[in-house]
C-alpha positions in Angstrom: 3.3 22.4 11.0 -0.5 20.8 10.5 0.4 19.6 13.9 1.3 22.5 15.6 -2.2 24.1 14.2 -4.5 21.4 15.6 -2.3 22.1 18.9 -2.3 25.5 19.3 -4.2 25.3 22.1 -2.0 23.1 23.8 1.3 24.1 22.8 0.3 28.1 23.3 1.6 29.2 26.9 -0.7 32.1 27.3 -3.8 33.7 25.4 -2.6 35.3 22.1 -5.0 38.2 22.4 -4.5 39.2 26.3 -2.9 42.2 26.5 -0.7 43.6 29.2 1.1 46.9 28.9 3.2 46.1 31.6 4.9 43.3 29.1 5.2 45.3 26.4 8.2 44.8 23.5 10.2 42.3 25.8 12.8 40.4 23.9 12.6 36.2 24.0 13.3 35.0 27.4 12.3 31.8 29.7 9.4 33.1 30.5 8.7 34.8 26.9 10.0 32.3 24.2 9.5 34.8 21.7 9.0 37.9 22.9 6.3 40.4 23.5 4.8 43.1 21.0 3.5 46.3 21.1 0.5 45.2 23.3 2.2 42.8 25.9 0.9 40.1 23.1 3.2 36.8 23.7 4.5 36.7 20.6 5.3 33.0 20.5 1.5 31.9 21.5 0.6 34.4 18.5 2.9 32.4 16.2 1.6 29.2 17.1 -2.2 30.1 16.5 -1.2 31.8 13.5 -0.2 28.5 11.7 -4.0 28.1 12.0 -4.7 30.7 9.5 -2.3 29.8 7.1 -2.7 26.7 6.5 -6.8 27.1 6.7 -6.1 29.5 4.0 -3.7 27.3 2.0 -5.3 24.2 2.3 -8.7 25.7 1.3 -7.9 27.7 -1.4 -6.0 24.5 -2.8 -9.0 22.3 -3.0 -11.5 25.4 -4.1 -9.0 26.2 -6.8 -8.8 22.4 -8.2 -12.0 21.9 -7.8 -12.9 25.0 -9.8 -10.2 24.7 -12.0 -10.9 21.3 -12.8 -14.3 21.7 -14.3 -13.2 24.8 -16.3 -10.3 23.0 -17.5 -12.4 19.5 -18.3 -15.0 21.9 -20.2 -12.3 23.8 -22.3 -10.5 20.6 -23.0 -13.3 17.9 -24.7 -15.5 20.7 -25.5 -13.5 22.3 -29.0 -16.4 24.9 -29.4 -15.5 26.0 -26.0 -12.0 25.7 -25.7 -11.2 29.0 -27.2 -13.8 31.4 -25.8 -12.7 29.9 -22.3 -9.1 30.2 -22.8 -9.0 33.7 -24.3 -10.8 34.3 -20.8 -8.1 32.3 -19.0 -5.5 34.7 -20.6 -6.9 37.7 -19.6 -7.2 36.7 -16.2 -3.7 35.2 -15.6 -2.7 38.0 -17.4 -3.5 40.2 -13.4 -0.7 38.9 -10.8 -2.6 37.0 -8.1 -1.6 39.2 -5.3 -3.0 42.1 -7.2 -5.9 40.6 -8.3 -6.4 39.5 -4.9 -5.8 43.1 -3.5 -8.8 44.1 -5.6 -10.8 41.4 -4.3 -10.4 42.5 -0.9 -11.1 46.1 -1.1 -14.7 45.4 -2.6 -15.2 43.5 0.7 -14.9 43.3 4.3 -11.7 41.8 5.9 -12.7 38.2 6.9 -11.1 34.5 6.6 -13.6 33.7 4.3 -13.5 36.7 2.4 -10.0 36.3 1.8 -10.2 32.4 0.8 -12.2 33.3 -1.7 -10.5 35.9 -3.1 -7.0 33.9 -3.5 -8.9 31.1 -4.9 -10.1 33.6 -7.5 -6.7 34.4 -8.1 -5.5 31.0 -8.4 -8.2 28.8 -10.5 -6.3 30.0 -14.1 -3.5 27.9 -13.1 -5.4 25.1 -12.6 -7.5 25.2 -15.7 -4.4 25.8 -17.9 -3.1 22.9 -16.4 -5.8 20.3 -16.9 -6.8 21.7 -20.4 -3.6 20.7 -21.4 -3.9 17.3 -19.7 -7.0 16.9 -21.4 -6.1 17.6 -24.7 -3.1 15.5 -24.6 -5.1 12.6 -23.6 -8.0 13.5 -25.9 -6.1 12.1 -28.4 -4.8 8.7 -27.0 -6.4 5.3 -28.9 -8.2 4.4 -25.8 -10.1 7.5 -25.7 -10.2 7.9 -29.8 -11.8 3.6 -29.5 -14.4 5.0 -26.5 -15.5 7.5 -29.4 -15.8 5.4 -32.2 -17.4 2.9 -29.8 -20.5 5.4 -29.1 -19.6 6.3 -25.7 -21.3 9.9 -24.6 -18.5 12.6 -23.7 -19.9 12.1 -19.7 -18.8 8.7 -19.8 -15.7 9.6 -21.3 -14.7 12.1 -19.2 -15.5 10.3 -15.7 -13.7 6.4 -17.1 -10.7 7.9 -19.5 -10.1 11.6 -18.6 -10.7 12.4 -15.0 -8.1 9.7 -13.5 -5.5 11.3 -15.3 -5.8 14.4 -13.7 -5.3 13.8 -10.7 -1.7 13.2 -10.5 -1.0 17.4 -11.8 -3.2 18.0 -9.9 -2.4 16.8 -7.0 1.2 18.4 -7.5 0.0 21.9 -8.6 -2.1 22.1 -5.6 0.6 21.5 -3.1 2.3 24.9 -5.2 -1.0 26.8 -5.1 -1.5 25.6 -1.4 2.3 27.5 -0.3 1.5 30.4 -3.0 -1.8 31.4 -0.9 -0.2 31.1 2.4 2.3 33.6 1.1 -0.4 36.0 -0.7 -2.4 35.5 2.6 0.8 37.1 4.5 1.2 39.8 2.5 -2.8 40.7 2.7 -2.7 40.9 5.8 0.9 42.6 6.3 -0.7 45.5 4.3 -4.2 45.3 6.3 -6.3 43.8 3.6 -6.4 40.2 4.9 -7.7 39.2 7.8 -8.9 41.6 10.9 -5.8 43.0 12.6 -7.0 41.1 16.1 -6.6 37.5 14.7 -3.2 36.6 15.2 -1.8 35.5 11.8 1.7 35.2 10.4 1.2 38.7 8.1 -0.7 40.7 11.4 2.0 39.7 13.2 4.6 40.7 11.0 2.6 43.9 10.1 2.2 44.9 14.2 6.1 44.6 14.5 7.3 46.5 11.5 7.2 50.0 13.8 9.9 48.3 15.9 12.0 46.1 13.6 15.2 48.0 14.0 15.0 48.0 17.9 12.6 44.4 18.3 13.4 42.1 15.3 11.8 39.4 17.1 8.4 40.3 16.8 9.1 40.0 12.7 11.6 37.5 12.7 9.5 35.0 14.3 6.3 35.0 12.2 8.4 35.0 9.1 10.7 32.2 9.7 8.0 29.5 10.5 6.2 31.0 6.8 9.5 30.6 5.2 9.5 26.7 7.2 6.2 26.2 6.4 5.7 27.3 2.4 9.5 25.3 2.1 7.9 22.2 3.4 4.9 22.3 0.9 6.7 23.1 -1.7 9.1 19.8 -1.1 5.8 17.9 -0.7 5.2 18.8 -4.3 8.0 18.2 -5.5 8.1 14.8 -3.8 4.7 14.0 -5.8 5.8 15.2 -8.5 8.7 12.9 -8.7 6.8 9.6 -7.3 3.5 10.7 -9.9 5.3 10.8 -13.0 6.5 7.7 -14.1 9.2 9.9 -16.4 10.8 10.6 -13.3 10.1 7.2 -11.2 11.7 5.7 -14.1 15.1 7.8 -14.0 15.3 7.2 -10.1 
């Protein structure tokens, strides 16, 4: 699906914007794989350059939320004085559902890619700083790390030879979830016209501009939602496939 991003250009037939009322709400045929919408849009050109956003979308808010989430979670973890001011803050705000939360992100602002990156990220950082808290404090108290103390070393050094590698491997799996969560939350933004500007063609515009007709033309929604479902499926397996080759629990079993 990366693939098919990088090669929307290529792969598109026509221009996913150009409109032409004489095409208008044309079921999938040779010419038209997919269909046409409202406008005369080609729907399958739409689709293809709307894996763009998606995974844009996912892929950024992954690393913004880890990166984010990391250093919240690091802090609250080797920090005791910290840890419970931070996490009574971390429960208040996973205590807001991240599409909601997200929702009133979006309506302080202006509908944009950018504006809506950083609103899931927002959304999504608790989960990573929950996550690497706990990793922290479970390997706080490990004898290497307990020997590093007595030994002198400063809570820098600590944290970059002892903790930090650690983390990674959640990490790396909980991003891959938060990744095909914001792709998802993304869709539904802009299903409801509080994601990105109606003339970008994305998965959740797409969906959104065919809803009028989806008794009559089910292809216009069908299409749009069946490579999301394809797509957020696929990541989601990728997790789980780190997951299982990450924890040596698991290696260990298979």
């Amino acid at each position: 699906m990366a693939l098919i991003g990088i090669l929307a250009p290529l792969l598109g037939t026509v221009d996913p914007t150009a409109i032409s009322p004489v095409r208008r709400t044309r079921v999938p045929s040779e010419l038209y794989w997919f269909g046409t919408d409202m406008l005369g849009r080609d729907v399958y050109s739409r689709v293809i350059y709307g894996a763009r956003v998606s995974l844009l979308v996912g892929f950024s808010v992954a690393v913004l939320a880890s990166l984010a989430g990391l250093a919240i979670g690091l802090f609250a973890g080797f920090m005791r004085w910290a840890d419970g001011i931070i996490m009574r803050i971390i429960d208040g705000w996973m205590s807001i559902p991240p599409i909601l939360l997200a929702i009133a992100l979006m309506a302080l602002t202006r509908g944009s890619i950018g504006n809506v990156i950083v609103a899931i990220t927002v959304a999504e950082i608790p989960r990573v700083a929950r996550l690497v808290r706990g990793v922290v404090l479970s390997l706080r108290e490990q004898p290497y790390v307990e020997a590093a103390v007595a030994n002198g070393a400063k809570a820098p050094r600590i944290i970059w030879r002892h903790i930090l590698p650690n983390t990674f491997a959640p990490m790396s799996v909980q991003a891959t979830y938060i990744c095909a969560s914001a792709m998802i939350v993304e869709a539904i933004l802009s299903f409801i016209g509080a994601g990105v500007p109606p003339a970008t063609p994305s998965w959740g515009n797409i969906m959104a501009e065919g809803r009028a007709l989806w008794q009559v033309k089910p292809h216009i929604i069908v299409f749009p939602a069946v490579f999301l479902s394809i797509t957020v499926l696929a990541v989601n397996l990728l997790g789980d496939g780190l997951r299982d080759s990450l924890d040596p629990r698991i290696a260990k079993r298979l």
